[in-house]
N, C-alpha and C positions, 0 to 999 in steps of 0.2 A: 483481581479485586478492583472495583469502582469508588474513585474515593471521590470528596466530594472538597474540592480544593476551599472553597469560602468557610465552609465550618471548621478545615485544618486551620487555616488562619484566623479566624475567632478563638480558637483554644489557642495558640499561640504553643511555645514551646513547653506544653504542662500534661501531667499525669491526664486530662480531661481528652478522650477523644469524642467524646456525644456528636453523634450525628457526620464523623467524618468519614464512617464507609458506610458506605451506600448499598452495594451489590458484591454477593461472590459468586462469579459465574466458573460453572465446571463443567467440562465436557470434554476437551482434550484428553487424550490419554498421558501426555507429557508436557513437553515442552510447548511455550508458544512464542510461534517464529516471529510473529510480527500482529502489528496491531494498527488499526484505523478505523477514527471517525468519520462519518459522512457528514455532509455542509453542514444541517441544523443540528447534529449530535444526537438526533433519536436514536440513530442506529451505531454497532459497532461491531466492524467486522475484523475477525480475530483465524489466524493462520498457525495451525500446530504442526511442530515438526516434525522431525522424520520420523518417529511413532505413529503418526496417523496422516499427516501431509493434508490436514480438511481445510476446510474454506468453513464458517459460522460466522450468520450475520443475528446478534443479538438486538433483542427492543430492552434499550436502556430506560424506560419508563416503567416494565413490566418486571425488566429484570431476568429476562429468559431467552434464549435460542428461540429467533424464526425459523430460520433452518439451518442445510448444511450440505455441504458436499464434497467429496473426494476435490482438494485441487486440481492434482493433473496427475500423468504418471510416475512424475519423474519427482525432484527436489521443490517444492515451489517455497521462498526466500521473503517474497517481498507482498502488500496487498494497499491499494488506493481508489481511493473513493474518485468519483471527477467532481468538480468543482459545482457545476450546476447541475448536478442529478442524484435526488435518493435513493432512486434501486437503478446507478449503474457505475459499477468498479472494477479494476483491474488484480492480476495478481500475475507473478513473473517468477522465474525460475531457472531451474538448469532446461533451457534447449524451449524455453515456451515462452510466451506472454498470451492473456487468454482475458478476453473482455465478460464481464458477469453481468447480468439481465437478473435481477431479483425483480420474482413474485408475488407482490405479498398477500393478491388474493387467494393462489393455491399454496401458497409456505414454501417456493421453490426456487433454485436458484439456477440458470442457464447459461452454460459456456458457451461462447466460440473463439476459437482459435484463433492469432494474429497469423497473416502468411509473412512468414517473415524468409520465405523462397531459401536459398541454402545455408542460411546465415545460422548460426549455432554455439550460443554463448548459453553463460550462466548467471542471471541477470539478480543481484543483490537489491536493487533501489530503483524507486520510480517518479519520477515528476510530471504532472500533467498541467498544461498550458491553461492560464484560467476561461478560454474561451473553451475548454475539452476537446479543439481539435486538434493537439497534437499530444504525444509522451515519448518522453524522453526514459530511457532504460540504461542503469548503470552495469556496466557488467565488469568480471572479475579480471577479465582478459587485460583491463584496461581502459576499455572504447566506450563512447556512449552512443546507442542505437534508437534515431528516430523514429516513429510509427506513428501513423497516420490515424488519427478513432474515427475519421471519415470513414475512411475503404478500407481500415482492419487492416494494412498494409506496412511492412519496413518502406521507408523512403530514404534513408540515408545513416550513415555509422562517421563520427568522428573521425577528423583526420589523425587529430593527436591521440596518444596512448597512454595512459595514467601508470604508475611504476603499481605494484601491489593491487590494481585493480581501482575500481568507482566505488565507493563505500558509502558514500550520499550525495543525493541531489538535492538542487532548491531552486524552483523557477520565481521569476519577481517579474511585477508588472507595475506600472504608474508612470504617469506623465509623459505619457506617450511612446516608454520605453520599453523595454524587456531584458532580462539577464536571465542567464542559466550558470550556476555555479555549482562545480564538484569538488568535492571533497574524497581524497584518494587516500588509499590505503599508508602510500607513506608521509601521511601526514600534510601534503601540497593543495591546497584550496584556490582554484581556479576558477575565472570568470570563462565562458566556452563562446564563442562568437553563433 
């Protein structure tokens, strides 16, 4: 469901909910594992679980599925938009990370796979670099694994290891700095170098 946060807060905490849902989008067969906006919030791409494991990128103006497509083979966990682009996002999983090329003159959406050469994690969370050339991949093991959205490529995995695994990330940029910070499974919130 699409709410519509400004008219929640005009009704304030009362019986009146007028005009605070917007959209009830259905298609998944169950669960849905994860959810993301793209930059302007036209669109919104929505990841169902292990019922169907699809990738659907919604047009939040219309209110309906552009399209859809199997994620991957396996579990896929997590889904991100990049910063400067409307049809291009990520989605990450047990043993994948898989870059998306949406369509929207044919309604279609296009994987390719990251090479991520022997490395084989189970990736919960995603951050990408507000310039879109880098993503950062939380995985369960612990470690967080860089990839390259240049060359589609792993370029490096953390030294340190998180207890209980990466459970979220958050890249920040301004004033000429950068930070990368995880949040772990047991509860430890780390700045990452």
């Amino acid at each position: 469901i699409v709410w519509d946060f400004d008219a929640a807060l005009r009704n304030g905490n009362t019986v009146v909910t007028e005009g605070e849902k917007v959209h009830e989008l259905i298609l998944h067969k169950g669960r849905i594992q994860a959810l993301d906006f793209n930059p302007s919030g036209k669109f919104l791409a929505s990841l169902g679980g292990a019922d169907d494991n699809a990738l659907v990128v919604w047009d939040l103006e219309a209110g309906a599925a552009v399209c859809g497509a199997p994620a991957a083979s396996h579990a896929t966990h997590c889904v991100k938009w990049y910063h400067g682009s409307e049809t291009e996002l990520l989605t990450a999983g047990q043993y994948s990370v898989r870059k998306w090329d949406l369509d929207l003159t044919r309604r279609r959406l296009f994987p390719t796979d990251m090479n991520l050469g022997s490395i084989r994690r189970v990736v919960d969370c995603i951050a990408v670099r507000e310039d879109d050339g880098i993503a950062w991949c939380g995985s369960q093991s612990g470690d967080v694994l860089e990839v390259s959205l240049r060359t589609l490529r792993f370029t490096r995995a953390s030294k340190v290891r998180f207890p209980q695994g990466v459970r979220s990330l958050l890249h920040l940029s301004g004033g000429g700095s950068e930070t990368l910070v995880a949040g772990a499974g047991n509860g430890a919130l780390v700045e990452l170098e």
